[in-house]
Every structure is written in C-alpha cells, then in structure tokens.
C-alpha positions as CSV (number, residue, x, y, z in Angstrom):
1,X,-36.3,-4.9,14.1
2,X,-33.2,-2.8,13.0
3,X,-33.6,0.8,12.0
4,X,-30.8,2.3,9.6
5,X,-30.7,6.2,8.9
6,X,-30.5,7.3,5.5
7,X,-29.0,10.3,3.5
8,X,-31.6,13.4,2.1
9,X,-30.3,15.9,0.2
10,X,-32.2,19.7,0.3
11,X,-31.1,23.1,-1.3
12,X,-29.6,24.9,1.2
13,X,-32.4,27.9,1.7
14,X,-35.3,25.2,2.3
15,X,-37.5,27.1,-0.3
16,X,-38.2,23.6,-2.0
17,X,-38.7,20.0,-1.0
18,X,-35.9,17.6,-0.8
19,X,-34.7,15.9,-3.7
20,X,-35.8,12.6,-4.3
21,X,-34.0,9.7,-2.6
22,X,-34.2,7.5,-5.7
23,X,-32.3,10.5,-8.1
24,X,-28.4,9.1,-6.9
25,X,-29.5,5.7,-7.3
26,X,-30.9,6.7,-11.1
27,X,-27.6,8.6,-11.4
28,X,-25.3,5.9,-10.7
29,X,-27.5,3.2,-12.8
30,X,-27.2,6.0,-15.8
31,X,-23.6,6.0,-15.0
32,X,-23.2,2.5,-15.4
33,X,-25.8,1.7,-18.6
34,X,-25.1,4.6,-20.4
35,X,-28.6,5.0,-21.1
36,X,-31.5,6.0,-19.3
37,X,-34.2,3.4,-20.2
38,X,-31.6,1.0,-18.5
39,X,-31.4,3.0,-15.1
40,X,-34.9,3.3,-15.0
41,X,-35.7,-0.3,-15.0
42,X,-32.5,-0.8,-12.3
43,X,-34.4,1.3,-10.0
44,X,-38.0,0.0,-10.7
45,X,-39.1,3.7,-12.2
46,X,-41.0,4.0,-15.4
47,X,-38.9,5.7,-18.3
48,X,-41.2,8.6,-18.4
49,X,-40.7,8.5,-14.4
50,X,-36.6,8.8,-14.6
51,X,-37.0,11.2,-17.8
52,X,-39.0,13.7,-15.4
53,X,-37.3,13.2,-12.5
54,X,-33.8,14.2,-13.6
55,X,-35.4,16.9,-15.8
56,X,-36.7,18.3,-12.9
57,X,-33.8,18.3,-11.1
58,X,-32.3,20.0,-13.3
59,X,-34.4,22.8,-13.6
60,X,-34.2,23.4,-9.6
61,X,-30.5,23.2,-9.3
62,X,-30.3,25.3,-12.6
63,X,-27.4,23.1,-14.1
64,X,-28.5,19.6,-15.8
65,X,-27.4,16.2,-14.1
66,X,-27.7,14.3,-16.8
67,X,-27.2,14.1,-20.6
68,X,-29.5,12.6,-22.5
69,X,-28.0,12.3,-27.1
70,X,-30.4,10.9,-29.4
71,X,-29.1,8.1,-30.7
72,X,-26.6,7.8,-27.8
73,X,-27.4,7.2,-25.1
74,X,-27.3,9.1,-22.0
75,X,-24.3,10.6,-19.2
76,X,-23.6,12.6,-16.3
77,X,-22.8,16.0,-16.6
78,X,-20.1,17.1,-14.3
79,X,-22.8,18.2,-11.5
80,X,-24.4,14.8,-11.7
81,X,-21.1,13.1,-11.2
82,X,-20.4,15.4,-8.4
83,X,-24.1,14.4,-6.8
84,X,-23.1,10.3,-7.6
85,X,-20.0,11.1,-5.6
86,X,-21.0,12.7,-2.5
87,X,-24.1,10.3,-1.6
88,X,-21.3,7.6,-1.8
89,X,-19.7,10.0,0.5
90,X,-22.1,10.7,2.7
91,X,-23.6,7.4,3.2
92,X,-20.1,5.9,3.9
93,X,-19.3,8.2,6.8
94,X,-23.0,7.5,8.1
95,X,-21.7,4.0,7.9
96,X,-18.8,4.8,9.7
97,X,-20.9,6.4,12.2
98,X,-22.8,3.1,13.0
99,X,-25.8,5.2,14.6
100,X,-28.5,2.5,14.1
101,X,-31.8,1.4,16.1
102,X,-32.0,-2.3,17.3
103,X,-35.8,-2.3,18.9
104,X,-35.2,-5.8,20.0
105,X,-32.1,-5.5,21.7
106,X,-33.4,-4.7,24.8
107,X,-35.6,-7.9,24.6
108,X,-32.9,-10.2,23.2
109,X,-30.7,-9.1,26.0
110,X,-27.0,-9.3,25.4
111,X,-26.2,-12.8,26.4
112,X,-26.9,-13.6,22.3
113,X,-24.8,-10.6,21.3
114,X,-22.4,-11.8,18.5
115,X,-18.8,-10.6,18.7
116,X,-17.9,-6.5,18.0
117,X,-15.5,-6.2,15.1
118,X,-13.0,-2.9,14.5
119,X,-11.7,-2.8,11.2
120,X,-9.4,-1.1,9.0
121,X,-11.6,0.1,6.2
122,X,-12.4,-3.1,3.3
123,X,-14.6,-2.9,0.7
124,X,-14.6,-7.1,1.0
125,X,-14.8,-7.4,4.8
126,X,-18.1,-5.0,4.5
127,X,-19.7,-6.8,2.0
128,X,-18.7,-10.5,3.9
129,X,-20.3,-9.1,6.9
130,X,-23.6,-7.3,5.4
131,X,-24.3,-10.4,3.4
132,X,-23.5,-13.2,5.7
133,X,-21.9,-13.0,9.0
134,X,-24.1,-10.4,10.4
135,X,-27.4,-12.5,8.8
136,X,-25.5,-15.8,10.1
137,X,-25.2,-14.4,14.0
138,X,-21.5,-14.4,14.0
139,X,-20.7,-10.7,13.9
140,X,-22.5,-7.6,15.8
141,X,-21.1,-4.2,15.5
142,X,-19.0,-3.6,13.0
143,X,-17.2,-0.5,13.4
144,X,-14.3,0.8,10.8
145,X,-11.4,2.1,12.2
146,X,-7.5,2.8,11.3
147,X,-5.6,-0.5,12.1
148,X,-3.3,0.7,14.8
149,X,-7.0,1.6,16.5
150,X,-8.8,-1.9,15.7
151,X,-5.6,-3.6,17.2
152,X,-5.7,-1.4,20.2
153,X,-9.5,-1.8,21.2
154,X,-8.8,-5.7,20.5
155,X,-6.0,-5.9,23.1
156,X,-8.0,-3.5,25.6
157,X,-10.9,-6.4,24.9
158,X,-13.5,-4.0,23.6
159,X,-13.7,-6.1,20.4
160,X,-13.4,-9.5,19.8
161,X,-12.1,-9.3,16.2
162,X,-9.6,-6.6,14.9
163,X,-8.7,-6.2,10.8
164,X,-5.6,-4.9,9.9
165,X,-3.8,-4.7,7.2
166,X,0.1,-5.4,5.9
167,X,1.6,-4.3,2.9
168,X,4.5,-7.2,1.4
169,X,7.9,-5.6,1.3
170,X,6.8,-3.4,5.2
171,X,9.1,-0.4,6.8
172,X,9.8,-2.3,10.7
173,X,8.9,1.1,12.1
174,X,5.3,0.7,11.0
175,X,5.1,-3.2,11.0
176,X,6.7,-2.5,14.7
177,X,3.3,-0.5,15.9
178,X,1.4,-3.1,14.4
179,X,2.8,-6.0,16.4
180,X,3.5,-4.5,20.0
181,X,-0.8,-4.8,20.1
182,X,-0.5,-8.2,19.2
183,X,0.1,-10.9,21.7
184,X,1.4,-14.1,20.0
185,X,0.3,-16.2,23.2
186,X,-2.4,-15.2,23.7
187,X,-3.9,-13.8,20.0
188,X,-4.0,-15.5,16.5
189,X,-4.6,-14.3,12.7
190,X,-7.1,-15.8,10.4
191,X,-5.8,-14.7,6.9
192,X,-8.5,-12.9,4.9
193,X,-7.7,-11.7,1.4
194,X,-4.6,-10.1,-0.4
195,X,-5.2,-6.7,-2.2
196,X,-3.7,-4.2,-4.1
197,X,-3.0,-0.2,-3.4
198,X,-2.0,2.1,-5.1
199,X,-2.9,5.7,-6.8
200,X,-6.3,6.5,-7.6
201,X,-6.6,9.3,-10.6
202,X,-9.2,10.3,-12.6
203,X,-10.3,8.1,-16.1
204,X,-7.4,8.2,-18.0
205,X,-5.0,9.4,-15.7
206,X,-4.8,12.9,-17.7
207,X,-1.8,13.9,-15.2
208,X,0.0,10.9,-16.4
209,X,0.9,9.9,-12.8
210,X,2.6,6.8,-11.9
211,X,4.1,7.4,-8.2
212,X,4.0,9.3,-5.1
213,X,7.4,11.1,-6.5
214,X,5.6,11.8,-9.7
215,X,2.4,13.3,-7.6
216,X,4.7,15.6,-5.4
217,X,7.2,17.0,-8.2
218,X,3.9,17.8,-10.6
219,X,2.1,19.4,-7.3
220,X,-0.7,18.4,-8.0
221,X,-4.1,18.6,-5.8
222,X,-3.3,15.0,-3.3
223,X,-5.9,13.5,-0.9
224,X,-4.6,11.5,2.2
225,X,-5.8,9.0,5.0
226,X,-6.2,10.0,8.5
227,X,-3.2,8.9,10.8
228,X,-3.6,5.9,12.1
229,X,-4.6,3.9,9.1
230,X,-2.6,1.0,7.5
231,X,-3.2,2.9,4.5
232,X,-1.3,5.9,6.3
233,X,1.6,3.9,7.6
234,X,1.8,2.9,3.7
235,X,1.5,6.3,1.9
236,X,4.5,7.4,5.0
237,X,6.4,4.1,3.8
238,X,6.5,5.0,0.6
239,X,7.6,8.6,0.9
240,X,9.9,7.6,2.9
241,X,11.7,4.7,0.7
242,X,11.7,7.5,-2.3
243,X,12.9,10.3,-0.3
244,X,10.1,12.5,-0.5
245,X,9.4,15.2,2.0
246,X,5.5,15.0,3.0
247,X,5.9,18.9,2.5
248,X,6.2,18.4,-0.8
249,X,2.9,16.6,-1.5
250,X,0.5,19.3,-2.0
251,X,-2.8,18.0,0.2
252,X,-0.9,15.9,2.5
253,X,-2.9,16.9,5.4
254,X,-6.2,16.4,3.8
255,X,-7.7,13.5,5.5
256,X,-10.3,10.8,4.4
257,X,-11.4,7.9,6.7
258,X,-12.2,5.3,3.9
259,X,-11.0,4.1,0.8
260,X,-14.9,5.1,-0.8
261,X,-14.6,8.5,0.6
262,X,-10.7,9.3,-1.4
263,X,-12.5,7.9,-4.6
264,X,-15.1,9.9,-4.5
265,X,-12.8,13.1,-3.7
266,X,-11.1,12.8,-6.9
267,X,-14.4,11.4,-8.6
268,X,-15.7,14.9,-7.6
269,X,-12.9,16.7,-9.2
270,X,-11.7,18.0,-5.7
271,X,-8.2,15.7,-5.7
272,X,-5.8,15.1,-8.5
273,X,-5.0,11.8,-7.1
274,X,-5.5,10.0,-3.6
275,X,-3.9,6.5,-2.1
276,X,-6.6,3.7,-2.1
277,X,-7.7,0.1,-3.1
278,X,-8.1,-0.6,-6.8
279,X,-11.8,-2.2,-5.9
280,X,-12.5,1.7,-4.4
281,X,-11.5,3.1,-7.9
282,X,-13.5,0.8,-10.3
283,X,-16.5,1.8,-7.9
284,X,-16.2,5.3,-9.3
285,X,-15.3,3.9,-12.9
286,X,-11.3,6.3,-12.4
287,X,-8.0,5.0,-13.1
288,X,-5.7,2.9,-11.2
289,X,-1.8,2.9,-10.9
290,X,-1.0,-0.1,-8.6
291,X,1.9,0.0,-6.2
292,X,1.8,-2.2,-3.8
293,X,0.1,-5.5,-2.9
294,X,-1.0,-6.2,0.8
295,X,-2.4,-9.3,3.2
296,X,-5.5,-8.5,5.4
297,X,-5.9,-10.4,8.2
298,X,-8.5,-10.8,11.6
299,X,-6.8,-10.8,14.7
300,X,-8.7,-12.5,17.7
301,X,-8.2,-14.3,21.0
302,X,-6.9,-17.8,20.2
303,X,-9.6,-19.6,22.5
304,X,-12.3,-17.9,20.6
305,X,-10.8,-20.5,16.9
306,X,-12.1,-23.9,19.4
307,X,-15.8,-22.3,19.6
308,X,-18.7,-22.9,17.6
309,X,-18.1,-19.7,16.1
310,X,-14.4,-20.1,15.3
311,X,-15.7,-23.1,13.1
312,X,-18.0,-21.4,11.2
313,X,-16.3,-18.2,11.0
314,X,-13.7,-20.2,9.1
315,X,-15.9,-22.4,6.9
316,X,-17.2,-19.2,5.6
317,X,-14.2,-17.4,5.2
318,X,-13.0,-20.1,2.8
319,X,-16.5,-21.0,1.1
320,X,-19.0,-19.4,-0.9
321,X,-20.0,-17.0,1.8
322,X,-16.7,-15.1,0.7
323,X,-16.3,-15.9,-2.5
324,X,-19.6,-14.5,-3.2
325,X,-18.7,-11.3,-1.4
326,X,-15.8,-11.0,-3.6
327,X,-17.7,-11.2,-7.1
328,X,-17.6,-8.0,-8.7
329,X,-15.1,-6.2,-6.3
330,X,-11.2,-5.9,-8.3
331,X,-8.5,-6.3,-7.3
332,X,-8.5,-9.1,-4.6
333,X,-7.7,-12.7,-4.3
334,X,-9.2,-14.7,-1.7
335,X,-6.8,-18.1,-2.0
336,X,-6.0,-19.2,1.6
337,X,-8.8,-17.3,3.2
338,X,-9.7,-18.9,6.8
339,X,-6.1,-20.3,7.3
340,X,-5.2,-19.8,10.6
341,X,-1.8,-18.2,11.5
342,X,0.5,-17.0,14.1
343,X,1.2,-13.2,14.8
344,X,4.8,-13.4,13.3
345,X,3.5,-14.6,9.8
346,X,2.0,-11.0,9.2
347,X,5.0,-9.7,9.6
348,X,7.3,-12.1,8.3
C-alpha cells in the first residue's frame, strides 16, 4: 500500500481548527461551473453543505471566498482565487518533493522495481505516468527536475529515463549543454509530444503584453524558472535573440520550479506575467501569448528499447494510454509519439 501526504491549511495563531480539505476542491469546481449547486455535486457535498462551508469560511478569514448573485450564479472573490492558487501551489511542490510511504516495498524487494524517471516539468508526462505507466509497472519514481539535471542523473545511471525538452529554432549554446549528457552510442530518444510556450498573463492580458521585450520595457512584475530548466535556457534564448538585458526584466530572479507553480503566481496576482506552457495557463483559466513551439523527448539507454518494457513503453506512448492523457490538456499534439530517434534529431 502507497501512502501520499496531503496539503492542510490553518490560520496562522492555531486559535481555530484547520479548514476543510474539501473547501479548494469546492473552490475550483465553483471556479469552473460558475455556480455553486454545480461544485457541490463535483465534490459529492450537499448544496446546503457547500453553501455552509464557504460561508463559514468566510466568516473566520473575515473576507468572503466566494460570491454567490441571485440569478447568476456564483464566483471567487479575489481571496478565494488566491486560496484556488496556492493549494495548486502547494500540492505541486509536495509533488515535486516525492516524499511518499510504499509499506510494501520492503516485502516486494527491489528486484520488481520499475525504472526511476527525472523529468523536466510536463503537465502530459505527469498525467501519462499517474494514469498508466505507474499502474502498468513500467515507471517507479518519478521525480521532476530541470533538463540539464534529468540528463545528468541519466548519464551518471541514477535514472533509467530522462525528459527533456527542445524548443524549434534552438541557441547552440543551450542545445550544446543539452547534448554533451547525451551519448549517441550508447543512448536513444523516444519522441513524446510537441508543445507550445510562451507568456502567461492574467485573463485578458490587461498589460497588453505580447513579448519578453514588451514585459521588460513596461517593467512589469515577471516570474522566472530556476536555472537549469529547458524552460530557463528558453526564456535566456529569447532575451538574448532580442537584445534584452536580464536586468531589465523586473523579477528575473524570482524562481519557480514548475510550469503549475508560475501560473498560479500570476493567478494569485503576485506576477504580471511568467514563461510557461499554454496547458499550465488554461489550468488557471489566464491568458496566453504563444511564442515558441518545442519537442519533448525521453532519453534512455538504447538496450533498454529491445526489453519487454521498451515494447510496451512504446505501444503506449503511441496508443490510447497517451492520447487519453492528453484529453483536456491545450496546447499539445501527440502525432509521432513512441518513434524512436537518434540523439542528433533533437537537435537537428
């Protein structure tokens, strides 16, 4: 049996008892209904049930999460939508974290263990594993990582599968660090989606933002990745092809490790705009300005493609088990998925 940690939130003096753990799932149902009889049901409460519960969460945060409008409907208030975005928050880096509890894994023993993956953050590759390779056996520990980081712990054998991602045109300096941690005799690259980047803003893009130049000559409030990323190396190409100092960009060193966590910065009204995936943005219902388009890809050793594994690793990449991954997540196209590659074609 697997345990999994979950997030609790608490006023900070610890005068009352924690909220409860079903009011950012009711949030984010209301969020996406519009109305709170439509929540309810999404999260198996009673309408009288939701009704009390954000009203009396309400009361002890003195500030209303929720707005409910005769005749229309219901919405979050700015404090709810600030609640909505911080449990994504939270519960990402938890998952970042990967602190879990296998009680079994002592009795299985490690002979069974299916292959570690490191992974440049992916809204796709998260949802692929959760709902099938992990159930299926075919991958164990799934850690997210920066790209140049996944590479590295793939060449110093501490994972079995690395994903890393290329944006189509590439700077050589960062397609460079990419490929001296690949080794074309002895690795190989299963192609697993394309994807588009680009700037995330809030609904309606109110700054009217439509480029990195535009984002540093307005100054306005920016929220990076961490060094390291592919998402990095990006953001640096593309300062660097319009000439833009990173001094310029106001919140150039404020770091986020995932795509989920820059959304929900700007969803919280703490960034202006951040660098992420379109699939990341429609999460949090904000705007999108796409600027670049990118191929992710699995690196592994090329003995491991003649296994069992290999075999069904790549049947699912290219059947359902992907496709139904991909349903509901923007901004991807899965044609070609499973194909197997040399090194060079990431980079070609």
């Amino acid at each position: 049996m697997r345990l999994i940690p979950e997030i609790m939130w608490r006023v900070a003096s610890r005068r009352h008892a924690p909220l409860d753990r079903r009011l950012p799932r009711l949030l984010g149902a209301i969020r996406t209904h519009a109305t709170l009889r439509a929540a309810a049901a999404e999260v198996g409460l009673s309408y009288r049930a939701a009704w009390s519960l954000v009203g009396d969460t309400g009361r002890l945060l003195g500030v209303p999460v929720v707005e409910l409008r005769r005749g229309r409907g219901a919405r979050l208030t700015p404090a709810g939508e600030q609640l909505v975005a911080a449990s994504a928050q939270a519960a990402e880096r938890l998952r970042e974290a990967g602190i879990e509890v296998d009680l079994g894994a002592r009795v299985a023993g490690a002979a069974r263990a299916a292959p570690a993956v490191a992974a440049s953050h992916d809204l796709l590759l998260a949802a692929f594993c959760d709902g099938w390779a992990k159930p299926a056996g075919l991958v164990g520990d799934l850690a997210f990582k920066g790209s140049l980081e996944a590479l590295a712990a793939l060449a110093r054998g501490e994972v079995q599968v690395a994903g890393f991602h290329v944006a189509t045109p590439t700077e050589e300096a960062a397609a460079s660090g990419l490929r001296r941690l690949l080794d074309p005799r002895r690795d190989v690259l299963l192609r697993f989606a394309e994807r588009e980047q680009g700037l995330i803003v809030p609904r309606g893009n109110p700054k009217g933002l439509r480029s990195l130049a535009a984002v540093a000559a307005k100054h306005v409030r920016f929220v990076n990745r961490q060094r390291g990323s592919g998402t990095r190396l990006l953001i640096d190409q593309l300062l660097q092809e319009a000439a833009i100092d990173p001094a310029a960009v106001r919140g150039y060193g404020t770091e986020e490790f995932t795509h989920l966590a820059v959304a929900a910065t700007v969803a919280a009204g703490r960034a202006d705009a951040g660098f992420g995936l379109r699939a990341a943005a429609s999460r949090f219902r904000l705007g999108f300005v796409p600027l670049r388009r990118e191929t992710y890809w699995l690196a592994l050793r090329s003995s491991r493609l003649a296994t069992d594994w290999g075999r069904r690793m790549r049947e699912g990449l290219a059947g359902e088990p992907l496709r139904r991954a991909a349903r509901g997540l923007t901004g991807y196209a899965i044609r070609d998925a499973g194909a197997v590659a040399a090194v060079g074609a990431a980079f070609a």
